[in-house]
C-alpha atoms as one frame of an Amber mdcrd trajectory, in Angstrom:
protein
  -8.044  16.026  -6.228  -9.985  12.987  -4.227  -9.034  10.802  -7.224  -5.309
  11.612  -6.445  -5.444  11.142  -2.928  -7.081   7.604  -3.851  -4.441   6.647
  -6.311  -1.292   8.004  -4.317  -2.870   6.144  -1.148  -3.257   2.723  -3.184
  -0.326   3.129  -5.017   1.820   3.665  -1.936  -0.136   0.562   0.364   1.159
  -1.735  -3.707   5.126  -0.263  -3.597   5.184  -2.023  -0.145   3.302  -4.845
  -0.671   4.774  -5.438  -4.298   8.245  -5.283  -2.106   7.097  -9.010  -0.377
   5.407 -12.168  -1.311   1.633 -11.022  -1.077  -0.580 -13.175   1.435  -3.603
 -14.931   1.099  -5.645 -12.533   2.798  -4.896  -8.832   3.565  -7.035  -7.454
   7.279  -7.185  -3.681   6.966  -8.474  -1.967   9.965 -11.221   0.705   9.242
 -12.565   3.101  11.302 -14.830   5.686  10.326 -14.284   8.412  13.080 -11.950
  10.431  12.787 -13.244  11.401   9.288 -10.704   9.180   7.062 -11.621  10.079
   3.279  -9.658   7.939   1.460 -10.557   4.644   3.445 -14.236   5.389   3.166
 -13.676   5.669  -0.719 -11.178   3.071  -0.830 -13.639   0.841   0.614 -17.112
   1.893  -1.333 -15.791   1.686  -4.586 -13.681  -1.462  -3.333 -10.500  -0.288
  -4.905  -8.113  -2.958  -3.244 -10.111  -5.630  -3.791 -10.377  -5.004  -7.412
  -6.024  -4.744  -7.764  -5.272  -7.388  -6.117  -8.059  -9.629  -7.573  -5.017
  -9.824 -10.265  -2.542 -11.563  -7.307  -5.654 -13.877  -5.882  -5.225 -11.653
  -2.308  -8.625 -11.064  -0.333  -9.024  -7.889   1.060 -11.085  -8.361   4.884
 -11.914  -4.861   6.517 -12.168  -5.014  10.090 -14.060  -2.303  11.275 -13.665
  -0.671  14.730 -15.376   1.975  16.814 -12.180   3.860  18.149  -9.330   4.459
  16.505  -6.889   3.632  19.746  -7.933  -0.175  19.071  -5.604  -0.128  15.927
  -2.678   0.014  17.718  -3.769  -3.100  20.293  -5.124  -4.974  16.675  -1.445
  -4.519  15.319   0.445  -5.191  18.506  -1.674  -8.731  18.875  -1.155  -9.724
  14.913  -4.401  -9.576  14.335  -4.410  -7.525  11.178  -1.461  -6.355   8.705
  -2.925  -2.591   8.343  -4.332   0.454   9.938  -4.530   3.436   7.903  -4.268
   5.719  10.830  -4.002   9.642   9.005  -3.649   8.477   5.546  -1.633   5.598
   5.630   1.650   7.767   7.389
């Protein structure tokens, strides 16, 4: 079951970036608390940075204490994703 979670998380977060010329560099907001299970394995076994090694895109996790801070991050361009409640 966590292995489809991880796949239908990663293969949603491709559909939409496959949709757009992929950048350079791709900030992903992380935040630990609440409990967010597929970011935390998303990030250990590095799962983004190993697909899109293919397309030359970086993958820089920006980790925050409270989860409220995503929205201000977004709002200020200062990363392209929060997975707030798995990626909704």
């Amino acid at each position: 079951m966590l292995k489809f979670i991880v796949a239908f998380s990663l293969c949603s977060f491709l559909m939409t970036a496959a949709n757009a010329e992929l950048p350079e560099t791709i900030d992903i907001l992380y935040v630990k608390a609440p409990f967010n299970l597929q970011n935390i394995v998303m990030r250990k076994h590095n799962l983004l940075e190993k697909e899109l090694s293919k397309d030359n895109v970086k993958i820089n996790w920006i980790l925050l204490t409270q989860g409220g801070k995503q929205g201000q991050a977004l709002a200020s361009n200062s990363a392209q994703v929060a997975s707030v409640m798995n990626f909704s």
